[in-house]
C-alpha positions as CSV (number, residue, x, y, z in Angstrom):
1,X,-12.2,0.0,-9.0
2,X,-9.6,-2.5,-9.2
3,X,-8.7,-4.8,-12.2
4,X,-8.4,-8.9,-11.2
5,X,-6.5,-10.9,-14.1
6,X,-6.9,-14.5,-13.2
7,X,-5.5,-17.5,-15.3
8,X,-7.8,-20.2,-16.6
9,X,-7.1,-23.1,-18.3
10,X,-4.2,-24.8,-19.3
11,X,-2.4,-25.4,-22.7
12,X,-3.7,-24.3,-25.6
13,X,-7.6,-23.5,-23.4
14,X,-5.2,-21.0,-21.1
15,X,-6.2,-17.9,-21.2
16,X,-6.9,-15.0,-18.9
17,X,-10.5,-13.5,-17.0
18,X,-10.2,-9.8,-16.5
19,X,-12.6,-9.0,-13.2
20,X,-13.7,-6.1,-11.6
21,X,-13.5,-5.5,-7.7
22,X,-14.7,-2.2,-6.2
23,X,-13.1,-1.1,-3.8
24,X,-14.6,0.6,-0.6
25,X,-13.9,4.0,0.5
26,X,-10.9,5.0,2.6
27,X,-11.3,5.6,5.9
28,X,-7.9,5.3,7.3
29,X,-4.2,6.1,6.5
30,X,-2.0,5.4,9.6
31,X,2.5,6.1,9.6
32,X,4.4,3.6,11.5
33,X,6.2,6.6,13.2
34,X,5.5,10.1,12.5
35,X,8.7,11.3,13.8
36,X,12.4,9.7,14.6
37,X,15.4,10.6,16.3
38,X,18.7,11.4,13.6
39,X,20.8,8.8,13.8
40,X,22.5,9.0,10.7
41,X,20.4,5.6,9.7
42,X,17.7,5.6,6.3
43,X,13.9,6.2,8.2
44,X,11.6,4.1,6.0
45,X,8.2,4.4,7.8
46,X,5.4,1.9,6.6
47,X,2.3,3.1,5.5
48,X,-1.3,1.3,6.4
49,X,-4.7,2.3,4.0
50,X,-7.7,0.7,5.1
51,X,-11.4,0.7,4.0
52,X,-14.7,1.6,5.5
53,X,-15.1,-2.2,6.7
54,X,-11.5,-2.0,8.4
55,X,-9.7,-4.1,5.5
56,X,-6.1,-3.3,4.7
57,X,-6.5,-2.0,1.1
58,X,-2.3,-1.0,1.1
59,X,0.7,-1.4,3.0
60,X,3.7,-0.4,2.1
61,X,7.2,0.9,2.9
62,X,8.3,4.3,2.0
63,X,11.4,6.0,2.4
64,X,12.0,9.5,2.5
65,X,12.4,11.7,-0.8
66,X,14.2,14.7,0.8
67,X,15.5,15.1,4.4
68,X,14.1,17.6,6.8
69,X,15.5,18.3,10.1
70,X,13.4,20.2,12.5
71,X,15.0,21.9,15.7
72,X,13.2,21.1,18.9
């Protein structure tokens, strides 16, 4: 479930709505790149969550907590 706040009014009427969305269930989490070449450069893949209609829910980019190298 997700919480909408929404502004109404204006003055001394403002005030806010609260709203509730539900949200559909995931069916897809997708990388940007689920590997890259060491360059020396910060890797900040993106990140893609969508729904059971196809909707992107999230996007965001995320960079790397700890480095791993792996040997090929």
């Amino acid at each position: 479930m997700k919480i909408i706040s929404k502004k109404v009014g204006t003055g001394d009427d403002a005030h806010y709505e609260l709203t509730e969305e539900k949200i559909a269930k995931i069916k897809s989490v997708t990388l940007a790149a689920t590997s890259y070449t060491y360059d020396t450069k910060a890797k900040k893949p993106a990140v893609t969550v969508k729904d059971s209609a196809g909707k992107v829910t999230y996007y965001s980019t995320w960079s790397a907590a700890k480095n791993t190298v792996v040997k090929k």
